[in-house]
N, C-alpha and C positions, 0 to 999 in steps of 0.2 A: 369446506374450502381447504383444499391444500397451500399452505402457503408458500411465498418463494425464500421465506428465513422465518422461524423462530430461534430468541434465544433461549440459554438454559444452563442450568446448574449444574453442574460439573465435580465439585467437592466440596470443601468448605467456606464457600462464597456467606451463606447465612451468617455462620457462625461468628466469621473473622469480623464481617460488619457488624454486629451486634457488641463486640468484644471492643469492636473499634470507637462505636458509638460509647460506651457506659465509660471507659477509658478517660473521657471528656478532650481528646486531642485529636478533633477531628479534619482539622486545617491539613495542607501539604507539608510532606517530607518527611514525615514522624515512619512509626514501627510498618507498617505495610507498607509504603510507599518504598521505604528501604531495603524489605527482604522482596520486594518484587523486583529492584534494580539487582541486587544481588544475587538472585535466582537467571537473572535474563544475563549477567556478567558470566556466570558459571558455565552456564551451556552453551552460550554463545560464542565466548574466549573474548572477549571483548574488554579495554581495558577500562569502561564508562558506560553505563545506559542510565541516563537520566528518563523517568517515567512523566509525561506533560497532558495535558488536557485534551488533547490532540493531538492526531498526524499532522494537521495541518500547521501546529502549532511549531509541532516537530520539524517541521520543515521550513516556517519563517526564523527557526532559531538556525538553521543549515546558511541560511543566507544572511543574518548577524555576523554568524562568526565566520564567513566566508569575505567581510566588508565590503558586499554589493551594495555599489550607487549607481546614481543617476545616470542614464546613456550603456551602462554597459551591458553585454549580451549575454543569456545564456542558451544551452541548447536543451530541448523538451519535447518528446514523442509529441506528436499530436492527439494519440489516440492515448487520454488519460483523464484522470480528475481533473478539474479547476482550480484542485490547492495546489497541484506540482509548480504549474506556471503563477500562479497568483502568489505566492511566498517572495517570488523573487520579482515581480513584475511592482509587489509594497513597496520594494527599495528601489523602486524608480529604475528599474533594468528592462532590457527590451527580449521578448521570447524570438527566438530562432527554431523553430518547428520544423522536427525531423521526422519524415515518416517511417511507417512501421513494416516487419517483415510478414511477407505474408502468411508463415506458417506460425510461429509463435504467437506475433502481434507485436513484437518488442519491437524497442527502438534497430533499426536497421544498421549494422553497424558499417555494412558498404558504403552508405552515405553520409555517416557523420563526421569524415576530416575534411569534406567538401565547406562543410558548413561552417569549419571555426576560422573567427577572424583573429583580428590583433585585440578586438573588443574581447572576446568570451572568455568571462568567468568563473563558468562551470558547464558542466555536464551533468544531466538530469536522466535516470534511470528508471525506469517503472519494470519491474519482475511480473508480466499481466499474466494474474490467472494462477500467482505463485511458482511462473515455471521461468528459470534463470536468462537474463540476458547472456548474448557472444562475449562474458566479461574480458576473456584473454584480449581480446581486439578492442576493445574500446580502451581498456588500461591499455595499452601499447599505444592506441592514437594521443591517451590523452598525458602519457609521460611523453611524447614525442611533444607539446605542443602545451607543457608545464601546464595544463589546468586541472584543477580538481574533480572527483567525479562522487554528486551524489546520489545515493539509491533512494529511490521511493519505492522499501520494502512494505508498503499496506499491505500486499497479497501473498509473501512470499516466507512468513517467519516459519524458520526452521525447513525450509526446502534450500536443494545444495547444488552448486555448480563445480562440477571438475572435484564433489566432491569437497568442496568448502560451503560454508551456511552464506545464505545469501543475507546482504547485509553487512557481511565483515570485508566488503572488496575493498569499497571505496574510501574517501577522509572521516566520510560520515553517511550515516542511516537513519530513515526516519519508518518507523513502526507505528501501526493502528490495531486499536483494540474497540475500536466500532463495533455496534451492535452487527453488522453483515460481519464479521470477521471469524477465522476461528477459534480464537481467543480475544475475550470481549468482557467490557464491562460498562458497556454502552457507548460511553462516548471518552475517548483515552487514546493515548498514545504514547511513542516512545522515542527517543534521542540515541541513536547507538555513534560513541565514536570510537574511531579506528586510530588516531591519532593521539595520543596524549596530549599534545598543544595544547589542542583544544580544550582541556576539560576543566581548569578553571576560567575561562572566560563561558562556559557555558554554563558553569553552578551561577554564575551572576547574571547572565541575561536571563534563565528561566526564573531569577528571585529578583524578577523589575529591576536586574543593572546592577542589584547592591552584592557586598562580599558578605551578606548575610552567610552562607554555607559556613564563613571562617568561623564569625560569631558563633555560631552553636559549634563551632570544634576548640570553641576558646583559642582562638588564634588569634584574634584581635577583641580589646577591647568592647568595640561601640562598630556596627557597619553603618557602610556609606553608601555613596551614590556614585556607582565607577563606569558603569557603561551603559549605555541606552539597553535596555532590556523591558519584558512585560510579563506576565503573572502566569507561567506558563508550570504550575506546581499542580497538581492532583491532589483532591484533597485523598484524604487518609481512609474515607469511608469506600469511595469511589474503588483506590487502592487496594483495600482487603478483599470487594469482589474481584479485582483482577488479579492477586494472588489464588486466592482460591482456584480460578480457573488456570493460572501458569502454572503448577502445582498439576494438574493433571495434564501436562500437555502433549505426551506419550498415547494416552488414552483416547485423548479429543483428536489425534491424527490418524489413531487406528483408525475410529469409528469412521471418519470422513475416507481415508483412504477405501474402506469398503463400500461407501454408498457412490465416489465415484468408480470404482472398478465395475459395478452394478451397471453403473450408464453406459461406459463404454461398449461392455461387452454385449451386454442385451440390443444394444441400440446401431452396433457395428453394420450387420447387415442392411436393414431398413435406410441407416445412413448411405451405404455404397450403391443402393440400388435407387437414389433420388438426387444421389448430388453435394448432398450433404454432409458439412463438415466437420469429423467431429478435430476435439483440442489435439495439437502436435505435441508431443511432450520428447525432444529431442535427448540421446544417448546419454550425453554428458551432466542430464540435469535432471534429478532427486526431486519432482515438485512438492508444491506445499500442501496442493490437495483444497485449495480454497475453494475454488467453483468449477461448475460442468456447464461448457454451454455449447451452440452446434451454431455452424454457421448457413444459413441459407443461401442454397445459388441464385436467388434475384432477392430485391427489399420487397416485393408483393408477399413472397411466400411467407417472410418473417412475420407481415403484419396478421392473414391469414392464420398463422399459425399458433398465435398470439393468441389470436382472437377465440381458435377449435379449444386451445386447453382451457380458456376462461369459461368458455359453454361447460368443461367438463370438471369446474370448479377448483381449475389446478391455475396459479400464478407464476406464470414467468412473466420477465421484464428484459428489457434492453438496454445498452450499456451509454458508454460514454459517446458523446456529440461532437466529432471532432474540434480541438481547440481555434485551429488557424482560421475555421469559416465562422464563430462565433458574431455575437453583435458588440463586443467588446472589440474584439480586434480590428473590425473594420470600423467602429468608431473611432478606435483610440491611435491605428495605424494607419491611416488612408494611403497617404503617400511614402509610407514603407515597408514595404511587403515582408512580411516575419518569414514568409515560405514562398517557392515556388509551385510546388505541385505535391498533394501527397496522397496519388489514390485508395494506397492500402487501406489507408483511415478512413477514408469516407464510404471503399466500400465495408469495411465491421463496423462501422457504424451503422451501417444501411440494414446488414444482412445477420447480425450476431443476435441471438438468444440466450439466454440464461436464464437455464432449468432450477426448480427450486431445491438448494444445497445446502442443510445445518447440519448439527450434531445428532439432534437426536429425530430425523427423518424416518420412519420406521420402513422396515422392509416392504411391510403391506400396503403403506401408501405410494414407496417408490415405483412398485408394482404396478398402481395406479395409472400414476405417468409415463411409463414407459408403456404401456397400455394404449392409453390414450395416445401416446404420439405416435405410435404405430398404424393407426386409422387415419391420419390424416391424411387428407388427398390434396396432392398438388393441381 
């Protein structure tokens, strides 16, 4: 069986957990946790990354220190995860579901000054696929209209817009180091802010609220309990495999850049002569090289197609569900519609595949697949 992700070892992942473990400080914030913030500060240019348990985690800290409550609005591609909107939907705020373009997949940005009211709080970013949002336009809607804008860079670290990393647009950035990523250490993530403000009220929400951070800089005696926060610290073992792998992360984008330019090119023809579509990756924007996937012209062919490469022991899968038709949403919003209409999402959600894309996919299995999806009959 080919699979659609394995992870894998990259550099000194063993070693550093090993070092990290006999050390005996294996809780959060200690020596790895540290030089992986300061490895992601250095090449990023960023004046803070705090490293968390999560993206997802990373992104309820985005809405802490954004002070979203109850009743207020934010705006959120439909076509994404369920932590984008779920971070800020915990603070009792309501999703505003913008649809997506249909070449990228990103949030649309023709449509999203239609959609902000007097309510909305923020602007919610997804980079899908690693490949950069219209950021000029949306920073111009969203300084016209004083609201903040956050990225949900899961897919996008170290890919560039206009030529800038994505992640450094907005007030703040939330990063994942999920096993599907391509820098991972299973389950991890990361805090990027853009903003200084922000960055001691955010050493205290990710250490449950307290000014613990001072304490270990001897800045204060004894810490307290200053702001509603929760346990959002990495431990230190976790931390040294994901230094290990940020440590090769030149290496880890070559490799992936070559097994997508593989897909594209082998797969070009076959694609133009059925329909099929493959990822848009627009002038201005450096991607990240995360995944390859093709989009089908009806949802039959997807499932068909789905089905030819499993007979041929290869795994793909399909992506996100869009948000606004969920069974959350129309339970929890009956009589107030988060969206009006947003084909684009429902059709990639209907008609998207995603081929199987790690690090170390070899050429002769890639072979495989590109093989096998050449036989398929519509």
């Amino acid at each position: 069986m080919i699979f659609f992700n394995r992870s894998s070892v990259e550099g000194e992942e063993i070693r550093y957990i090993k070092k990290a473990i006999t050390s005996g400080r294996v809780s959060g914030n200690h020596v790895y946790g540290k030089k992986g913030e300061a490895l992601l500060q250095k090449v990023l240019g960023v004046p803070r990354a705090l490293i968390t348990t999560s993206c997802t985690h990373a992104l309820e800290m985005t809405a802490l220190l954004l002070n979203i409550q109850k009743d207020d609005e934010f705006i959120v591609p439909s076509f994404t995860f369920v932590s984008t909107a779920n971070a800020f939907v915990l603070r009792g705020a309501r999703p505003i579901f913008c649809d997506i373009r249909p070449d990228t997949l990103n949030l649309d940005e023709s449509k999203l000054e239609a959609l902000i009211t007097k309510r909305t709080r923020a602007i919610l970013v997804v980079h899908y696929a690693g490949i950069g949002c219209e950021m000029e336009t949306i920073l111009k809607i969203a300084r016209r209209h004083d609201v903040p804008v956050v990225e949900d860079n899961a897919h996008g670290l170290f890919g560039r817009y206009r030529g800038k990393l994505l992640g450094t647009f907005g007030a703040m950035a939330a990063l994942s180091f999920h096993e599907t990523k391509n820098i991972t250490c299973g389950e991890g993530g990361a805090l990027l802010l853009n903003e200084k403000r922000y960055i001691q009220r955010a050493e205290m929400i990710r250490e449950k609220g307290t000014d613990r951070s001072k304490f270990d800089l001897r800045q204060v005696k004894k810490y307290s309990w200053i702001e509603v926060g929760s346990s959002y610290v990495m431990s230190d073992v976790l931390a040294a495999f994901l230094l290990g792998q940020l440590e090769k992360w030149q290496d880890v984008q070559q490799k992936r850049k070559k097994i997508w330019l593989r897909y594209e090119q082998r797969l070009g023809k076959w694609a133009q002569r059925h329909g099929v579509r493959q990822p848009y990756v627009p002038k201005e924007c450096e991607q990240a090289y995360h995944m390859y996937y093709l989009l089908m012209p009806f949802p039959e062919a997807r499932e068909h197609f789905i089905a030819h490469l499993a007979r041929h022991k290869i795994k793909a899968v399909f992506h996100y569900l869009p948000l606004h038709k969920s069974p959350f949403i129309k339970k929890n919003y009956p009589k107030k519609p988060t969206v009006t209409y947003c084909p684009e999402s429902e059709r990639a959600s209907q008609c998207l595949v995603r081929l199987p894309f790690y690090n170390k996919l070899s050429e002769k299995n890639q072979s495989k697949i590109i093989q096998a999806i050449i036989k398929f009959n519509f």
